[in-house]
C-alpha positions as CSV (number, residue, x, y, z in Angstrom):
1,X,79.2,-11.1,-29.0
2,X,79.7,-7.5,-27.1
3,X,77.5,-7.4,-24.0
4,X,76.4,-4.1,-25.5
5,X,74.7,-5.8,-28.4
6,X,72.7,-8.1,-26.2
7,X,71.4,-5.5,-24.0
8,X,71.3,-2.1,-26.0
9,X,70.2,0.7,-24.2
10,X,66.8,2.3,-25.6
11,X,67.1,4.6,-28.2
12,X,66.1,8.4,-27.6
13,X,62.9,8.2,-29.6
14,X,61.5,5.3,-26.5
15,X,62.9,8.1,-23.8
16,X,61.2,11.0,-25.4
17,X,57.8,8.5,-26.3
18,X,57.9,7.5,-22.0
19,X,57.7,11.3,-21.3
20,X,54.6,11.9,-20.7
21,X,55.1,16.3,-19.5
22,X,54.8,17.8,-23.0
23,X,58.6,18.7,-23.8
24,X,57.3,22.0,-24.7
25,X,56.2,22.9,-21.5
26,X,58.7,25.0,-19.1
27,X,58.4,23.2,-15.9
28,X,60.4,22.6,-13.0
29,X,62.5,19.6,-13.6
30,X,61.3,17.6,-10.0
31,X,58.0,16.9,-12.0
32,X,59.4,15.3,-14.8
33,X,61.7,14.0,-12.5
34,X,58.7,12.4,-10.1
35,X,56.8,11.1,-13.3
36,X,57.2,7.2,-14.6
37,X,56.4,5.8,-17.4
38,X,52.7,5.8,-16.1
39,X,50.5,8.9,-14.3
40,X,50.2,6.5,-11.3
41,X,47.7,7.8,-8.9
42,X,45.9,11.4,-9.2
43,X,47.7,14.0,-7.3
44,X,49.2,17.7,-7.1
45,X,52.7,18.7,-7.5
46,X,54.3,22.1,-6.5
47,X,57.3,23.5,-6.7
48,X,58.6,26.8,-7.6
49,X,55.3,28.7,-8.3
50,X,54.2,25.9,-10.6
51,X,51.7,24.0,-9.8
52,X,51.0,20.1,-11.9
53,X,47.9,18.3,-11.7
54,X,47.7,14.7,-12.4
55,X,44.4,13.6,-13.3
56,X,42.5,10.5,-14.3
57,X,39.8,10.9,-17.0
58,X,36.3,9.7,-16.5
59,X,36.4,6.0,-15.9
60,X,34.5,4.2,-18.8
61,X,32.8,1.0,-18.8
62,X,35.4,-2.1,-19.4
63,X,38.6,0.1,-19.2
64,X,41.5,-1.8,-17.6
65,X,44.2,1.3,-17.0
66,X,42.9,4.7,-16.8
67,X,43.8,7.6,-18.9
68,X,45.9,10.0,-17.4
69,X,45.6,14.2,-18.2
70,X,48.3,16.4,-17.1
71,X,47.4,20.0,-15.8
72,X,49.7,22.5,-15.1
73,X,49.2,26.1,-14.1
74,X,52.4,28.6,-14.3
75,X,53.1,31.4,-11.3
76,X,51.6,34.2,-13.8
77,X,48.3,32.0,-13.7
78,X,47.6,30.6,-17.2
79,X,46.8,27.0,-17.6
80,X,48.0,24.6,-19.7
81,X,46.6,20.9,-20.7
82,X,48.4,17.9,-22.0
83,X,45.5,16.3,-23.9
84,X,43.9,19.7,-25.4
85,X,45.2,23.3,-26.0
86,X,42.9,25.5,-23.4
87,X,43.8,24.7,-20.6
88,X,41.6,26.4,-18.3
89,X,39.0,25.1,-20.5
90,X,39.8,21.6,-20.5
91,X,40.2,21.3,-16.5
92,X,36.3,23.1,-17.1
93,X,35.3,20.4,-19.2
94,X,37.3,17.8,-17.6
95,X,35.1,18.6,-14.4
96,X,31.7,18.7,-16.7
97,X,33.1,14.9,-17.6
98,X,32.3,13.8,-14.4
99,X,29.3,15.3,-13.4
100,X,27.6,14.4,-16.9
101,X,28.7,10.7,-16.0
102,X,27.2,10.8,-13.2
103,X,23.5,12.8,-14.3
104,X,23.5,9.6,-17.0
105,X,24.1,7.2,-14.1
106,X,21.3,9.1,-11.8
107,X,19.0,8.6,-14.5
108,X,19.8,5.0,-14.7
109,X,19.7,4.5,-11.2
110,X,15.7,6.2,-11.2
111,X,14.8,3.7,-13.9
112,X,16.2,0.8,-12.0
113,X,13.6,-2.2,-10.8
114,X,15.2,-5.2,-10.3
115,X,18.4,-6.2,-7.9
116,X,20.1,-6.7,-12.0
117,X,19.7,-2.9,-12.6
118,X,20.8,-1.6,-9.2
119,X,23.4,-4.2,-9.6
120,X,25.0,-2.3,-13.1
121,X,23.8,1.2,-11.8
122,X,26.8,0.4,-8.5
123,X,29.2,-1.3,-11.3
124,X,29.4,1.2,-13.0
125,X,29.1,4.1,-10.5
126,X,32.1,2.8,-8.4
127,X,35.0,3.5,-10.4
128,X,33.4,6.5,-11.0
129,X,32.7,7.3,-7.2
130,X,36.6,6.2,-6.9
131,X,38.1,8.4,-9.3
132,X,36.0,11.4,-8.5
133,X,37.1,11.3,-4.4
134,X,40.9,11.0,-5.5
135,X,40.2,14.1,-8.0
136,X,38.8,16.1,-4.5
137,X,41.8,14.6,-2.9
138,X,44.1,16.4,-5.3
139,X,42.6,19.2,-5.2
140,X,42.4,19.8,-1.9
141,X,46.1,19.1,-1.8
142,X,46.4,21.4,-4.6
143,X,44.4,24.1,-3.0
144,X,46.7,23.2,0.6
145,X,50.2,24.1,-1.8
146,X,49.1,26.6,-3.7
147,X,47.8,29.0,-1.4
148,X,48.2,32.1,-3.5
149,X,45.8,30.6,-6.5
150,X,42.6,31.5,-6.3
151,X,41.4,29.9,-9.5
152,X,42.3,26.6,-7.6
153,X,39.7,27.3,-4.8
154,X,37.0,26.9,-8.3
155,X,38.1,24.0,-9.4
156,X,38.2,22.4,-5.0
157,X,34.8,22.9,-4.6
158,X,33.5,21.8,-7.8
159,X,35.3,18.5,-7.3
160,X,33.8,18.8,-3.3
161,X,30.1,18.9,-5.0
162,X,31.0,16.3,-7.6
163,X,32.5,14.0,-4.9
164,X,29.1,14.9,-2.8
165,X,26.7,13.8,-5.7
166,X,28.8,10.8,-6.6
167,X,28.6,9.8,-3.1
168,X,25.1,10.2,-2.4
169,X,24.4,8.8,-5.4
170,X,26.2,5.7,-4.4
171,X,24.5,5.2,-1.3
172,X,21.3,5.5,-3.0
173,X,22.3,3.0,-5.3
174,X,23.2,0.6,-2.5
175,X,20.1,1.2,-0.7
176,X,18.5,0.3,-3.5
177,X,19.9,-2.9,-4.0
178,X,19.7,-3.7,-0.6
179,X,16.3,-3.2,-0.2
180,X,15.1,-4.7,-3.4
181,X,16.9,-7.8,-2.3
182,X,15.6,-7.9,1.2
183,X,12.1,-7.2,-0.4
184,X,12.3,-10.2,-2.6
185,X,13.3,-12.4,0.0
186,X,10.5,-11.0,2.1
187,X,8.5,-12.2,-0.8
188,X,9.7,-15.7,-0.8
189,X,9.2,-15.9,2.5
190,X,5.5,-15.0,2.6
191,X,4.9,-17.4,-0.4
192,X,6.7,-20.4,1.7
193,X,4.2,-19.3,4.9
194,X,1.3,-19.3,2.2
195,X,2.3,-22.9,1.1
196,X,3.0,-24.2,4.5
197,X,-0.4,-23.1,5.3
198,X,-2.0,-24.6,2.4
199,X,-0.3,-27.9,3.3
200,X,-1.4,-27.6,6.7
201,X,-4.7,-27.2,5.8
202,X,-5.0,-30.3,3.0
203,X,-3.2,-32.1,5.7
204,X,-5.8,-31.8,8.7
205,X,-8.7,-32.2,5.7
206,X,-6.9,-35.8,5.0
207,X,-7.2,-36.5,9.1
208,X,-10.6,-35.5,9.3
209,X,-12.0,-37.6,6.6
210,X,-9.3,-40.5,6.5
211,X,-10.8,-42.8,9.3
212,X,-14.3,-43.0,7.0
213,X,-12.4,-43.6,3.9
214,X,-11.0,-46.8,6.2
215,X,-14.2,-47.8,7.0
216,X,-15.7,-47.2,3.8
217,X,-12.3,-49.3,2.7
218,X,-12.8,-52.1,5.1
219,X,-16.6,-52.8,5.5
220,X,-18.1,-51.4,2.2
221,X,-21.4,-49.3,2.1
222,X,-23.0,-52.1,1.3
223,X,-22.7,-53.4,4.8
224,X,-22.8,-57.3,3.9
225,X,-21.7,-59.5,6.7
226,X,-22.2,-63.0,5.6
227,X,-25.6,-64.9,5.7
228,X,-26.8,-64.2,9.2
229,X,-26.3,-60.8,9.1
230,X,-26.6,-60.2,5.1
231,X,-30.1,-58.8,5.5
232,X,-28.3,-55.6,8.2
233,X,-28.5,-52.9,5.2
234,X,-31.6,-53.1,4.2
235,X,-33.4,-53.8,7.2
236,X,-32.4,-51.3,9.0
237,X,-31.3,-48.4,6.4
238,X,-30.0,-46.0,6.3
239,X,-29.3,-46.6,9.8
240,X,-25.5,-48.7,9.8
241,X,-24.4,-46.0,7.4
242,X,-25.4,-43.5,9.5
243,X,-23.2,-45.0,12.3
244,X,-20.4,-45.5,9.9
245,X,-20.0,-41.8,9.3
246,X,-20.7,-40.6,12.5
247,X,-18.4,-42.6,13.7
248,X,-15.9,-41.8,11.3
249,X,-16.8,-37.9,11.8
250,X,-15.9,-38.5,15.4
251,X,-12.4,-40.0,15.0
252,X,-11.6,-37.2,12.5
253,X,-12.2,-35.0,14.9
254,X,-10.3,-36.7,17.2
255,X,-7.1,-36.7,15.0
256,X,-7.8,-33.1,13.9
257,X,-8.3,-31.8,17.5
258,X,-4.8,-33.5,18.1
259,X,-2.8,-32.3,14.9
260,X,-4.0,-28.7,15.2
261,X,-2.9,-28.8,18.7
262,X,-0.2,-26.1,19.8
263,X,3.4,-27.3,20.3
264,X,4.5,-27.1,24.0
265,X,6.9,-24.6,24.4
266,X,10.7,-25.2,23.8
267,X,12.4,-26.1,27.2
């Protein structure tokens, strides 16, 4: 079989389906040359007068690979967009993208109540605090290249404020969390002091009246000894059960007085 048949090269329609710069658009051949088969990392080309954005759309919730939107402005100025026609309008909207995704997540974040919501509030926030600090990266780097665009200073310090809310907004977030989960903890841990002191308590109660439950146990209120002493009760009532408990009083107090005593401090 010729090697040739085993291993064909790809036909032109995979080539022209990898490009990803519109084949219509007149740009310097190093940016077509620096693209892959994927928009890799957002970032800003120059060369020539031309300037190429390559941008990452809002991140949305359970997206694996982000999508990738090509910007380029020519040296006379006009802007043109590989996912829409207007291109100065779609790098508008594309900026309104992300600072509506984030309003929606600072509304979320102001209904949050548990550790659970503050939990998907920062799960969904962080891609989008990711991808909004690498879009101010490229900007910046954009703005650093093409010195003589003024329309790129706009779009820098929209992306600084977006950047800015998206990053106050995560710290919020994580304050959040953090303090819900320390307060719930704190809460556990004054329920656990609240127990430990109820089971104190029932504990020194047992003490104080176990030694006349024992007596009570061992002799009886009925106080019979036997024949000679059979007639003790009522002879002399109520006085032997009198004794009994204040005797039993007594060693409660005994015990009590020793279990509620303070610990001696560790060496």
């Amino acid at each position: 079989m010729n090697p040739s048949e085993q291993n064909p090269l790809p036909a032109e329609s995979d080539v022209a389906r990898q490009e990803l710069v519109p084949a219509d658009w007149d740009v310097p051949a190093v940016f077509r040359q620096r693209l892959g088969a994927r928009f890799g990392r957002q970032r800003a080309m120059f060369a020539d007068g031309h300037l190429l954005l390559v941008l990452h759309g809002v991140p949305q919730d359970g997206e694996a690979e982000r999508v990738g939107r090509l910007f380029w402005r020519s040296p006379g100025g006009s802007w043109k967009a590989s996912h829409r026609p207007d291109g100065s309008l779609a790098l508008d909207e594309h900026l309104r993208e992300y600072r509506r995704r984030i309003e929606q997540l600072e509304e979320q974040e102001d209904r949050a109540q548990s550790a659970d919501d503050y939990f998907a509030v920062l799960n969904d926030l962080t891609p989008v605090f990711r991808a909004a600090r690498n879009l101010q990266i490229a900007l910046q780097d954009a703005r650093e290249q093409a010195r003589d665009a003024r329309d790129v200073i706009d779009y820098r310090d929209r992306t600084y404020e977006i950047e800015r809310q998206a990053d106050l907004l995560h710290q919020d977030t994580k304050n959040g969390l953090e303090f819900t989960v320390a307060k719930r903890a704190d809460d556990q841990a004054q329920a656990s002091y609240r127990m430990s002191v109820a089971s104190h308590r029932l504990n020194v109660l047992v003490a104080f009246f176990f030694p006349i439950a024992t007596l009570c146990a061992v002799f009886s209120t009925s106080f019979s000894f036997g024949e000679d002493l059979g007639q003790l009760e009522s002879k002399y009532a109520p006085l032997p059960l009198i004794v009994m408990l204040l005797a039993g009083l007594m060693i409660g107090l005994i015990l009590k007085s020793r279990i509620t005593r303070e610990p001696p401090p560790a060496a």
